[in-house]
C-alpha positions as a printed Julia matrix, in Angstrom:
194×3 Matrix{Float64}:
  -9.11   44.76  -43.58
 -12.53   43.28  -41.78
 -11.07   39.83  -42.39
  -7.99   41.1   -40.96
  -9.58   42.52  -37.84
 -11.79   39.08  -37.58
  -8.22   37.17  -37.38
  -7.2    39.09  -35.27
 -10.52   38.98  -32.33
  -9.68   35.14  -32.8
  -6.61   35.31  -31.59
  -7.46   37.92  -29.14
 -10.33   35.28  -27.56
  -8.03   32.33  -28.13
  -5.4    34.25  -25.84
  -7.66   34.69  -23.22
  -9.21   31.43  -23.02
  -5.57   29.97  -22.36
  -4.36   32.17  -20.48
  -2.1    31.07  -17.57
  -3.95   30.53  -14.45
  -3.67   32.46  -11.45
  -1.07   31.23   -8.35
  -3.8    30.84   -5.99
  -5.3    27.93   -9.21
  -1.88   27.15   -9.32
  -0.96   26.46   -5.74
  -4.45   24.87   -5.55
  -3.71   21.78   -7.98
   0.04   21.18   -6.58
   0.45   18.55   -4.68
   0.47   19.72   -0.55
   3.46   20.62    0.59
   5.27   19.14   -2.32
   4.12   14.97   -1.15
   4.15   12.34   -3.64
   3.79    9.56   -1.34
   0.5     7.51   -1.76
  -1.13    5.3     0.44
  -0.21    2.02   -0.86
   2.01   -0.95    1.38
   5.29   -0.24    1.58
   7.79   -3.17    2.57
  11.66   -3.29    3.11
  14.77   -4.26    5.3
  16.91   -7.62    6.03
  15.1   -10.55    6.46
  17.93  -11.81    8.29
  18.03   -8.98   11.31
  16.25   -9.54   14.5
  16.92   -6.44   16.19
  15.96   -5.01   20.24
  13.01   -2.28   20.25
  14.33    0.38   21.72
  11.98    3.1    21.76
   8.73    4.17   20.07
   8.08    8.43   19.63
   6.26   10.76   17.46
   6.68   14.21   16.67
   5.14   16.52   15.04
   5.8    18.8    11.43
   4.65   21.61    9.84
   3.08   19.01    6.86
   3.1    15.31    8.68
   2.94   13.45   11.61
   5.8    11.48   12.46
   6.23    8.16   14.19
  10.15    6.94   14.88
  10.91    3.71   16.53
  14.52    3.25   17.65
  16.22   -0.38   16.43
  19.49   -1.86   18.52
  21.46   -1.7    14.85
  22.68    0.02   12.38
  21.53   -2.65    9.45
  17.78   -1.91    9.06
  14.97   -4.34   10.1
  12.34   -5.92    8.23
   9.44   -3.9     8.07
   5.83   -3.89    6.66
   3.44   -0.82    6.71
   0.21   -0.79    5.03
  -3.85    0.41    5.63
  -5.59   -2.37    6.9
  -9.54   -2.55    8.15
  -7.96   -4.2    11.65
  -4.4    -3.84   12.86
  -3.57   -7.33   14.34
  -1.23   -9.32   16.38
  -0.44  -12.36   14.83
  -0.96  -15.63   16.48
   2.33  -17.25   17.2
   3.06  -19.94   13.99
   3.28  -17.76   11.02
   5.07  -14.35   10.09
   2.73  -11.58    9.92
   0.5   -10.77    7.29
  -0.63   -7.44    6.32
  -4.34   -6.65    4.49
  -8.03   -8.48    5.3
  -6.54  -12.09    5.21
  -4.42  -10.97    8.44
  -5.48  -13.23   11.42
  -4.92  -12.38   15.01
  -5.76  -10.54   17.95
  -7.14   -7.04   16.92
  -4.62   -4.04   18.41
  -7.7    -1.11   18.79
  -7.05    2.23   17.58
  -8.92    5.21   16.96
  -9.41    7.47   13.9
 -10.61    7.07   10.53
  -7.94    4.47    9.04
  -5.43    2.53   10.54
  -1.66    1.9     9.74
  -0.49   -1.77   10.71
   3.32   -1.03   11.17
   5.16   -4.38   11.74
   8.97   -4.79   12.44
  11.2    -8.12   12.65
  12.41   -7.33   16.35
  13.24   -9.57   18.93
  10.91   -8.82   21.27
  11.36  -11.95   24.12
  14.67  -12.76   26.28
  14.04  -15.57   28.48
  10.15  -15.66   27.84
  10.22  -11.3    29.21
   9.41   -8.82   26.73
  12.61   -6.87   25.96
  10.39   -3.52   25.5
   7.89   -3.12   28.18
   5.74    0.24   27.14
   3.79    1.52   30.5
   0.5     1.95   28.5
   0.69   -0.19   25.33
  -2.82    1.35   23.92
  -1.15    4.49   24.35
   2.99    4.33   23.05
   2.88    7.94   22.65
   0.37   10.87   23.72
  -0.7    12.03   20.51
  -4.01   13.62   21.53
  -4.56   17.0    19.41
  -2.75   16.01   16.87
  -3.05   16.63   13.57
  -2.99   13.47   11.9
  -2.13   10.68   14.7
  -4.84    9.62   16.83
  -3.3     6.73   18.57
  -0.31    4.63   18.63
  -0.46    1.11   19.94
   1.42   -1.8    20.46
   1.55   -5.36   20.74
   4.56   -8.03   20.87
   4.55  -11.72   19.09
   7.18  -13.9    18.26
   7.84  -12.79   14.64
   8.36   -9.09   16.28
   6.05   -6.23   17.03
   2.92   -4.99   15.67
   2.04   -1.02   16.15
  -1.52    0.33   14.97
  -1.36    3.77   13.94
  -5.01    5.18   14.21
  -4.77    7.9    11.83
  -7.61   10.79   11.14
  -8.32    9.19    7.5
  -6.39    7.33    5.04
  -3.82   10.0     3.98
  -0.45    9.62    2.04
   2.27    8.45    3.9
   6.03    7.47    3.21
   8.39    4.87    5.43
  12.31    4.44    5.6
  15.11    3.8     7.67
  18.0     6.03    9.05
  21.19    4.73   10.39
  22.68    5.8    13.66
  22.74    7.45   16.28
  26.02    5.33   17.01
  25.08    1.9    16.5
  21.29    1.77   15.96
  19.0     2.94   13.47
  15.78    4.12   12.86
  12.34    3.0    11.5
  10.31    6.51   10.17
   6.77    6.4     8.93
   5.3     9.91    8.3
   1.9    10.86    6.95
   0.69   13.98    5.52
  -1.72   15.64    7.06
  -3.6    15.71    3.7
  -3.77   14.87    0.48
């Protein structure tokens, strides 16, 4: 019988020491909101497809920060998005380069990290900039955001640059959308945190 009962405060203690853990422990080690994304380049698109800028705009979500920028087709552009330590505007003779080697003239942005977002666009028709932003330090007003803390542009022959000042370097995901009608979509969101 006592070896009985001593089986049986094992278990007892073994029970409790694995024991599920509480939803607030639980909620606390999912992932926020549900993101997966990381923080790591992300490339994609048609080598082949110079497209017209349209439009650059942000908007904001309950978990992210979104920046759109509206293409002249429906097949998506070449794109390359990726944390850098200076977003820069390459200099004329070679296709952009993302990361430390990048050389150029720096795009400044505020925050904490920066996003160099660069899309194969035809940006010049007869030597004039096909999009002409009013303030190109400041694409969109994102002051009081959560996330975004500037949005910034600059034009080259290759395409366009934008630097994303962000509040730190957060997870972030990028793809492309097709349409309205004949033009598509470039979408970079990041999470407001980890």
């Amino acid at each position: 019988m006592k070896r009985m009962m001593r089986l049986l405060g094992v278990v007892g203690l073994a029970v409790a020491l694995i024991a599920p853990v509480s939803a607030a422990q639980a909620q606390a080690a999912a992932p926020y909101c549900g993101i997966r994304w990381g923080s790591l380049d992300k490339n994609g698109g048609n080598y082949e497809t110079y497209l017209d800028l349209h439009r650059v705009r942000a908007g904001r979500h309950a978990c992210f920060d979104r920046l759109v920028i509206d293409l002249s087709s429906r097949f998506p552009a070449l794109y390359s998005v990726g944390y850098v330590d200076q977003v820069r505007n390459p200099d004329g003779s070679s296709p952009p380069q993302l990361g430390p080697a990048a050389r150029g003239t720096v795009i400044p942005t505020r925050g904490g990290a920066r996003l160099a977002v660069f899309v194969s666009a035809k940006m010049y028709s007869d030597g004039q900039l096909v999009y002409r932003p009013a303030n190109p330090a400041e694409l969109v007003d994102v002051r009081g955001w959560r996330t975004f803390r500037q949005v910034a542009f600059g034009a080259h022959a290759y395409g366009a640059t934008i630097g994303l000042g962000v509040r730190a370097r957060l997870p972030y995901r990028v793809f492309t959308l097709s349409g309205p009608g004949q033009e598509s979509r470039l979408v970079i969101d990041v999470a407001h945190r980890w």
